[in-house]
DRENNU-40445 format. One line per field, with one value per residue (C-alpha): x, y, z; residue number from 1; residue in three letters. Coordinates in pm, 1 decimal, padded with zeros to 6 digits. Example, Ala and Ser with C-alpha at 12.3 -4.5 7.8 and 13.67 -1.06 7.14 Angstrom:
BEGIN
X	[01230.0;01367.0]
Y	[-00450.0;-00106.0]
Z	[00780.0;00714.0]
num	[1;2]
residuo	[ALA;SER]
//
This chain:
BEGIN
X	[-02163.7;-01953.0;-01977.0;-01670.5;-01657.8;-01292.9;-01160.8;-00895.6;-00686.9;-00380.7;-00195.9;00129.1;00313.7;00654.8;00380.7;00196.9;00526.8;00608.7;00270.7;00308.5;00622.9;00869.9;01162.7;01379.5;01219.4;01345.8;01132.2;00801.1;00780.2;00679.9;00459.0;00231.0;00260.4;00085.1;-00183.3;-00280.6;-00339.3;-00513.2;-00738.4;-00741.7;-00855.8;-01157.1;-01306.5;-01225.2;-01559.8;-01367.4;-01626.7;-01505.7;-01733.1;-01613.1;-01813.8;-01608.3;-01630.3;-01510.3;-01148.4;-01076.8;-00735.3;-00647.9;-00853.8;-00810.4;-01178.6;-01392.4;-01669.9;-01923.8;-02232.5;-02157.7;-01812.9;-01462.2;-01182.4;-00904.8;-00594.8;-00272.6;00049.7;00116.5;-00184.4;-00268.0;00079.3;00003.2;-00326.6;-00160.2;-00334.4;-00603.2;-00955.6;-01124.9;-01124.0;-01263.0;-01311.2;-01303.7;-01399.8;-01268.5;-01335.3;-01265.0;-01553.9;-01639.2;-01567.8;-01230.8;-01182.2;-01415.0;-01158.4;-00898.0;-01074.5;-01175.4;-00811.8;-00690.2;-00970.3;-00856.6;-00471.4;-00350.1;-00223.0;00087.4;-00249.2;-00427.9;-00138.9;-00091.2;-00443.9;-00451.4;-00160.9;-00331.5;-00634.5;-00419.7;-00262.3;-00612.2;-00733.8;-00457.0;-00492.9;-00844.2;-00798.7;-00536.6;-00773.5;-01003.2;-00710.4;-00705.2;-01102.8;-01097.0;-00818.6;-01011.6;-01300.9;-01084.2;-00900.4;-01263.3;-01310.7;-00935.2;-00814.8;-00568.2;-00518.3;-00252.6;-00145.9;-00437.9;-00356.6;-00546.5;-00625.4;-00306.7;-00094.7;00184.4;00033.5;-00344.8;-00547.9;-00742.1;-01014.5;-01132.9;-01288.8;-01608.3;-01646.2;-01517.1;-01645.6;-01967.6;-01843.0;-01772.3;-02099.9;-01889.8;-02194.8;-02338.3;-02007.9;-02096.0;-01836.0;-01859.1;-01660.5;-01643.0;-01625.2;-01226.0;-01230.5;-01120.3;-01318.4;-01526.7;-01455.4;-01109.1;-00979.6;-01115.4;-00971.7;-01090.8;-00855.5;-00858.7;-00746.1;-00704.1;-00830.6;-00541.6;-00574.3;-00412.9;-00197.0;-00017.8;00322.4;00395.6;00239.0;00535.7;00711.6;00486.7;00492.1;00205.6;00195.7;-00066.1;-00148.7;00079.2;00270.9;00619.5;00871.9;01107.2;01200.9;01129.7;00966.4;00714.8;00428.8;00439.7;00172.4;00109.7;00421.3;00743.5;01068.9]
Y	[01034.3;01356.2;01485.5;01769.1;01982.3;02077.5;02426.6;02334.3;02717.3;02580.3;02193.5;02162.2;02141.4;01924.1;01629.4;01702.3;01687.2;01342.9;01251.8;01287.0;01085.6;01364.6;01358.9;01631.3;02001.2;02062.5;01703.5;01959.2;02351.7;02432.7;02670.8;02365.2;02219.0;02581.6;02563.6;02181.0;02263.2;02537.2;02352.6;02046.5;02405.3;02465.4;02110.3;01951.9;01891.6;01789.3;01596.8;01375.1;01150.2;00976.0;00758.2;00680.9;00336.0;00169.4;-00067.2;-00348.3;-00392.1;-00749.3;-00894.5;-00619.8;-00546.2;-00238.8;-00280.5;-00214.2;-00442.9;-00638.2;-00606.1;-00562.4;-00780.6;-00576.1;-00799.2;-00679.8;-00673.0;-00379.4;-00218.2;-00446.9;-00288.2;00067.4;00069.0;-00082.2;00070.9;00255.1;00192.6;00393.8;00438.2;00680.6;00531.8;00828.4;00841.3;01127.6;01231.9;01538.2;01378.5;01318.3;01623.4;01671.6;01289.1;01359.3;01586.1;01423.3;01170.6;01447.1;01531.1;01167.0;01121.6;01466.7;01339.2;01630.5;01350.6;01569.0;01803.1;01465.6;01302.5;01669.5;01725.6;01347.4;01431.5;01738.7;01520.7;01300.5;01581.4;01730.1;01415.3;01400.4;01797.6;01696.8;01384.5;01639.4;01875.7;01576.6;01441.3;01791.7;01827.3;01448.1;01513.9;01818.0;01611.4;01358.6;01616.2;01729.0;01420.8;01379.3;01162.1;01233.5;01053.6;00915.4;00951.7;00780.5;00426.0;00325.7;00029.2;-00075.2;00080.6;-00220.2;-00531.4;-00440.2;-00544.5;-00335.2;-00607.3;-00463.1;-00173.3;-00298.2;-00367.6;-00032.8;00233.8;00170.9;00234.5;00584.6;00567.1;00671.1;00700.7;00966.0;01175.9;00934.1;00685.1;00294.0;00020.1;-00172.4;-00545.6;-00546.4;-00305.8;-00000.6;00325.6;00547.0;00837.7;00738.2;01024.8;00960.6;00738.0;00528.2;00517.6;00461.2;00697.3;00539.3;00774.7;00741.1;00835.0;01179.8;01034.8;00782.4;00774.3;00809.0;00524.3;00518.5;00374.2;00138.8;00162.6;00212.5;00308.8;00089.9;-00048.2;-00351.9;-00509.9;-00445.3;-00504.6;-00258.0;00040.3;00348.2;00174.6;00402.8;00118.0;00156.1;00431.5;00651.3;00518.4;00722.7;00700.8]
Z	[01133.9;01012.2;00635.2;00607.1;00302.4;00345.0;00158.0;-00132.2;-00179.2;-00299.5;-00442.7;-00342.1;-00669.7;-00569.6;-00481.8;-00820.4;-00974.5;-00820.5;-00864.9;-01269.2;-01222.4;-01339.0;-01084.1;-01183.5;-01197.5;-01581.0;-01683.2;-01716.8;-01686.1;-01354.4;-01539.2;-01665.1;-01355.6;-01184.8;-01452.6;-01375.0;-01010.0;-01085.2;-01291.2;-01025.8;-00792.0;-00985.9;-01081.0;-00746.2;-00538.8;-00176.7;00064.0;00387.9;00580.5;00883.7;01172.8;01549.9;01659.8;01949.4;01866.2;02028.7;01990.1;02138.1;01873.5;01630.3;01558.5;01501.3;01737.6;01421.7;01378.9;01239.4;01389.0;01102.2;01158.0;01069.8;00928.1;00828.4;01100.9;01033.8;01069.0;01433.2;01494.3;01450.1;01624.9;01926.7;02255.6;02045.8;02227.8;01958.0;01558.6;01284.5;00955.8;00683.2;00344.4;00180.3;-00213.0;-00513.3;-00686.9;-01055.8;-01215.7;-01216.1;-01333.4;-01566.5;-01785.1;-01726.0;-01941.8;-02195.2;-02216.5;-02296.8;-02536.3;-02734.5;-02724.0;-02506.7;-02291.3;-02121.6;-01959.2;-01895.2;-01651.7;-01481.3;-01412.8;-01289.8;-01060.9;-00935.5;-00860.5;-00647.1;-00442.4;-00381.6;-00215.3;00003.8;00156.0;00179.2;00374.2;00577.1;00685.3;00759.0;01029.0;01186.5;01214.5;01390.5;01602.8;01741.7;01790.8;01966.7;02204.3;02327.6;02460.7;02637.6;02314.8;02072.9;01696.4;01559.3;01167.4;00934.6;00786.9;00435.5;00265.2;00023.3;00290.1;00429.3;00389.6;00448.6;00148.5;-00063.1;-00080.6;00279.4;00112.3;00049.5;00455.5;00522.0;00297.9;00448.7;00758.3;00684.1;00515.8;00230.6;-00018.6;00146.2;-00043.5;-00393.3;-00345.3;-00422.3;-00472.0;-00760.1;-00779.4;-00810.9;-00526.6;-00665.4;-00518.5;-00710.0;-00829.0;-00858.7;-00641.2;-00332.5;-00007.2;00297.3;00585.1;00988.4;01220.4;01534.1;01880.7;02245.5;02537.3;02596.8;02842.9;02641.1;02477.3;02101.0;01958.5;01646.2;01945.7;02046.5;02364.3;02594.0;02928.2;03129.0;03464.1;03505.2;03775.9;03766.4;04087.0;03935.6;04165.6;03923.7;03684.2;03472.2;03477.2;03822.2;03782.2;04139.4;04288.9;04431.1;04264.3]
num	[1;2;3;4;5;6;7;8;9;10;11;12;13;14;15;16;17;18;19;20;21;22;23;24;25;26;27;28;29;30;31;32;33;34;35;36;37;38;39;40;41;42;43;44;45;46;47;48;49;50;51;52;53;54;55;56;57;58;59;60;61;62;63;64;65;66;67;68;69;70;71;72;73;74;75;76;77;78;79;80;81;82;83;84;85;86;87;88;89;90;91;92;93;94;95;96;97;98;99;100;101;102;103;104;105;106;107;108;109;110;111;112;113;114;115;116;117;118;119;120;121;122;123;124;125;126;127;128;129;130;131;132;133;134;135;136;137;138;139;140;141;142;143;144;145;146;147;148;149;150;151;152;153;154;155;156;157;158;159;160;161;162;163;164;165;166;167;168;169;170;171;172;173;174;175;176;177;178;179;180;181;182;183;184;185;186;187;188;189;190;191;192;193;194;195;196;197;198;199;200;201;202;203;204;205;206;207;208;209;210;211;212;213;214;215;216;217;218;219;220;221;222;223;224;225;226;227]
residuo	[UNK;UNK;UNK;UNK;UNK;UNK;UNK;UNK;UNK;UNK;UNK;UNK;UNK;UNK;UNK;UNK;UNK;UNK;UNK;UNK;UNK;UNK;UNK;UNK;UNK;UNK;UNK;UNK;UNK;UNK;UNK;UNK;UNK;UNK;UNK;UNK;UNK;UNK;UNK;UNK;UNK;UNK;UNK;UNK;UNK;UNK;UNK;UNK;UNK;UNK;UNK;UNK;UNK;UNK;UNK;UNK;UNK;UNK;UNK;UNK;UNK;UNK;UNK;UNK;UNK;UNK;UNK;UNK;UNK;UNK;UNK;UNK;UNK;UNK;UNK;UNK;UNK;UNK;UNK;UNK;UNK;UNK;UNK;UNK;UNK;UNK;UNK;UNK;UNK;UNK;UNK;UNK;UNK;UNK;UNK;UNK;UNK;UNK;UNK;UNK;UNK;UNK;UNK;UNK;UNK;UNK;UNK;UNK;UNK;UNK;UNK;UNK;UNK;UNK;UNK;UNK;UNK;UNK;UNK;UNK;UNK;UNK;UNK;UNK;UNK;UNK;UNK;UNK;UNK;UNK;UNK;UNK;UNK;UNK;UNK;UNK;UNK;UNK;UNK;UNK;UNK;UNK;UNK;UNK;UNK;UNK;UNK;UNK;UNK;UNK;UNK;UNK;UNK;UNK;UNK;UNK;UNK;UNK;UNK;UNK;UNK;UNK;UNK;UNK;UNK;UNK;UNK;UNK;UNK;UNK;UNK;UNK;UNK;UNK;UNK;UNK;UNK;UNK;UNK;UNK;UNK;UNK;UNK;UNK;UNK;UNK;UNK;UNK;UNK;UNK;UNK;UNK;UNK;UNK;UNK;UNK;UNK;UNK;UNK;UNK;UNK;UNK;UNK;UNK;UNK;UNK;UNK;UNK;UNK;UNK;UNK;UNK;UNK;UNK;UNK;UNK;UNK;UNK;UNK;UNK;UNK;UNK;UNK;UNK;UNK;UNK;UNK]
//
């Protein structure tokens, strides 16, 4: 198991922007938007934990114990030819959440959904510079990643979080579930990152180059052969 204290030196304020809901640049001045990720700067508390398991994916299972059935199509789909998986927990911690609820509770409510928003965009270049530390792990080993995938995403249901936070070992950073499984603190993430083989093709195209017969003359499957 990995715990990652990632560096936070800048939000990037277009996603805090759409994360406050405010579509067009004149809804809020940029200049509170600047001063809410600043803020989000200070209180955040970034922490990643991750743990690599082997993936079957035929029967689209992370060989844990006890083994995690992972359902969803279009996750099954998007691990396709992945033989191994990193489940990551990723977290700002309590802090920053914690004034956001100070501002609500004082009526300053504008500062309250900014700060929120900045909380949101700080998770996410957290759980970014957690993909590029796993994908270096993975290339030491002759594997590459492919993009993260996280509970909520497509059709795979949030209620697998209390199976796979612990998989991360996602309290060793302070988050839990709670019993309508929502993570806690409220800025943090689980998510898989599944590990192929360097040689393979883009997995967004789902294709994967294996060992198969084929009869076709040419034929790319037809791996050691002659055109």
């Amino acid at each position: 198991m990995t715990i990652y204290r990632p560096r936070l030196t800048s939000l990037p304020e277009a996603e805090v922007r759409r994360y406050a809901g405010q579509r067009k640049p004149t809804d809020l001045p940029m200049g509170d938007i600047g001063a809410a990720c600043r803020e989000g700067l200070l209180l955040a508390q970034p922490q990643c934990s991750w743990q690599v398991y082997d993936y079957d994916d035929e029967n689209f299972s992370i060989l844990s114990d006890p083994p995690l059935l992972l359902s969803g199509k279009a996750l099954n789909k998007h691990l396709l030819g992945c033989h191994r998986i990193a489940v990551l927990a990723v977290t700002v911690g309590p802090m920053l959440e914690d004034q956001v609820e100070q501002l609500f509770a004082s009526g300053n409510y504008n500062a309250a959904l900014l700060l929120d928003a900045a909380g949101s965009a700080a998770v996410e270049v957290a759980a970014d510079q957690a993909d590029l530390a796993i994908a270096a792990a993975a290339a030491k080993v002759g594997n590459r990643t492919i993009r993260r995938f996280s509970p909520g995403y497509g059709d795979w249901d949030l209620a697998v979080q209390p199976n796979l936070l612990p998989l991360a070992e996602g309290h060793k950073i302070g988050v839990m579930v709670t019993s309508s499984q929502m993570l806690l603190p409220r800025k943090s993430i689980t998510a898989v990152i599944g590990f192929l083989p360097e040689w393979a093709t883009d997995l967004s195209k789902q294709t994967i180059l294996r060992e198969i017969p084929c009869d076709l003359t040419g034929c790319f499957a037809r791996k050691g052969e002659s055109n």
